[in-house]
N, C-alpha and C positions, 0 to 999 in steps of 0.2 A: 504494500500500500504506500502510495506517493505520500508526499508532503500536499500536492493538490489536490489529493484525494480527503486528506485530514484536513484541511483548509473548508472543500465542500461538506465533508463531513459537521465539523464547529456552525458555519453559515445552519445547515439546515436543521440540528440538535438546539442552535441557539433561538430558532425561528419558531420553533414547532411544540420547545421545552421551557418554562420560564425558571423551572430551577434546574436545568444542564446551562440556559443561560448563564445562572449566576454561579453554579459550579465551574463551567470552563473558563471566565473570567478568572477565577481564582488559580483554577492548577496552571493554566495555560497550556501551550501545542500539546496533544497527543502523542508518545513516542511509545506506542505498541508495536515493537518490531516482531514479525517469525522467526526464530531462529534456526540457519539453516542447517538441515539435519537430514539424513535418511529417513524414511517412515518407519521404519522399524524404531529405531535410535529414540524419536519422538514419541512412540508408543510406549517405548520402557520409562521413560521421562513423566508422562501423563502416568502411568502406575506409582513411579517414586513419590511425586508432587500429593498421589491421595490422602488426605485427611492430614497432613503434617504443614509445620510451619514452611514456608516459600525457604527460610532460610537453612535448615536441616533438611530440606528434601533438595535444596542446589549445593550441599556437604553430601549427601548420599548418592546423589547421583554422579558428581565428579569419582567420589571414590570408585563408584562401578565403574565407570567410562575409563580409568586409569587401570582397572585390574582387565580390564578386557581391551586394551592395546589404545583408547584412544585413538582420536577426540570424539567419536559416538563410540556405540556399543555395537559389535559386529555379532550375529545373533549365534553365529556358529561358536565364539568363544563365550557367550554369555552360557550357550546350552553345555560348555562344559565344566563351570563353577560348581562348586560344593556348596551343600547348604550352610558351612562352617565359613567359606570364603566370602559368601550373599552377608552372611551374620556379622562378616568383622567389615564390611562396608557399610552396615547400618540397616539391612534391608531386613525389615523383619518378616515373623514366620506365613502372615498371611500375601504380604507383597511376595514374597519368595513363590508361592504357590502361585498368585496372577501371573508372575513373569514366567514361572515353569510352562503357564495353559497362554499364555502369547506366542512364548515356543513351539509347542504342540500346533496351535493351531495355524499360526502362518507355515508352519513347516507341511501342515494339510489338505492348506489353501493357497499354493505358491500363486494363483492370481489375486490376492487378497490387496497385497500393497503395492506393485508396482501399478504406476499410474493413476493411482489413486486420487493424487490432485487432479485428475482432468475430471470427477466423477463430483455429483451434487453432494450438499449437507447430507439431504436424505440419506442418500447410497451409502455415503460413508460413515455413518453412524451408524446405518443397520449391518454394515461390514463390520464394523471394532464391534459391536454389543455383543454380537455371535461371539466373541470369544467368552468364557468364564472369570468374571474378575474385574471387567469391564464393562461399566456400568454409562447412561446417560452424560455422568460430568465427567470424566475421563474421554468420551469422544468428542464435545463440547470444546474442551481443553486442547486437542488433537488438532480442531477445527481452526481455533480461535490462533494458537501461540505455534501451531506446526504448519499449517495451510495459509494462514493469515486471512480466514472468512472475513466479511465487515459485516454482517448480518444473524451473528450467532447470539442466542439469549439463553447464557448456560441457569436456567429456574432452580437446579438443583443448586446452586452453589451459594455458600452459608454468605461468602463474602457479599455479595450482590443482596440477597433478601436484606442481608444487618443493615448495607449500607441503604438502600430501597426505603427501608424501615427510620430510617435517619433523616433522610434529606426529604421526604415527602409528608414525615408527620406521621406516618402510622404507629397504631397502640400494639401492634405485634408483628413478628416477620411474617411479611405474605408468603400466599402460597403460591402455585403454579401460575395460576389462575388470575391472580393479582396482579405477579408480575408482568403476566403476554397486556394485561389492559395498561399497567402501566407505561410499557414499552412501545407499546402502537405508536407515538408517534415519535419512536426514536426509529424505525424502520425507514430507509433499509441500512441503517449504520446501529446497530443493536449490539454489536461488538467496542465499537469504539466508546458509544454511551455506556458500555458496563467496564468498559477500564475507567472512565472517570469517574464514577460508581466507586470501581477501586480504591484509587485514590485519592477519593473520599475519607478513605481510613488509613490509608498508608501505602509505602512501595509497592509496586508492582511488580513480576518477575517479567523477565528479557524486555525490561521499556530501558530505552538512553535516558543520557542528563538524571541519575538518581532516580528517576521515577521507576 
């Protein structure tokens, strides 16, 4: 995604949202970048990142990416870790079992990931979900920081409901449901509006300039 792209992005969030107005006043540019990665590489990434802080899950995943040759994770040395090797990178017993059924199953599905950016959200959620382990925010995640969508609205993600919950005044985090009405008229940059969302609360992972 351009800088023109995040330009047009601000213009129609700030036209359309009166509090993205006055939130992107404050954070200023958006600096959501992809970072660039093989898809597999980004899959094990989206597994590390579940449920942990940004900052111990970018300690966990360097460690793998270092025990497996670096700078990604080549899937063929990942599938030959020890569960002792996973343990002293920090990956615990249930991440260790998603990354075993990632293995399993692209090694199953050898048309699974190549190509995959050419293919829609749709496609490619309902491709990651099939595997066990991975679940809606995980291909969300995939979507948003691997593919770089502008139109993704991950509902399950705690970060977005707290922040949702913050800046519009709600008495509890919404639900699904809440959030697709809130979002309407962040469409079709529903990605960009939920990093500023983000940073609403704090750093961001893979954005420039500290964000």
């Amino acid at each position: 995604m351009s800088t023109t792209f995040y330009q047009k992005a601000r213009r129609h969030l700030g036209r359309k949202c009166p509090v993205m107005k006055t939130l992107i006043a404050g954070v200023g540019p958006c600096t959501l970048v992809a970072e660039p990665a093989d898809p597999f590489t980004i899959l094990v990434r989206c597994v590390v990142y579940q449920q942990i802080s940004t900052k111990a899950a970018r300690s966990i995943f360097d460690r793998v990416s270092a025990a497996t040759g670096g700078p990604g994770v080549p899937m063929a040395r990942l599938a030959k870790m020890t569960e002792a090797e996973l343990r002293a990178c920090g990956v615990s017993g249930p991440k260790q079992r998603t990354l075993r059924a990632v293995v399993d199953h692209v090694a199953a599905h050898p048309d699974l990931l190549p190509g995959i950016a050419d293919r829609d959200d749709d496609a490619v959620r309902a491709g990651l979900t099939a595997i066990k382990g991975i679940g809606p925010w995980s291909a969300d995640m995939f979507l948003i920081f691997g593919l770089a969508r502008p139109d993704v609205l991950p509902v399950g993600d705690y970060g977005l409901r707290a922040g949702v919950r913050n800046l519009y005044g709600l008495k509890e985090l919404p639900g699904a449901a809440e959030l697709e009405e809130v979002a309407a008229a962040w469409r079709p940059y529903r990605s960009v509006a939920t990093w500023y969302v983000w940073r609403s609360l704090g750093p961001v992972p893979q954005s420039g300039q500290g964000g």
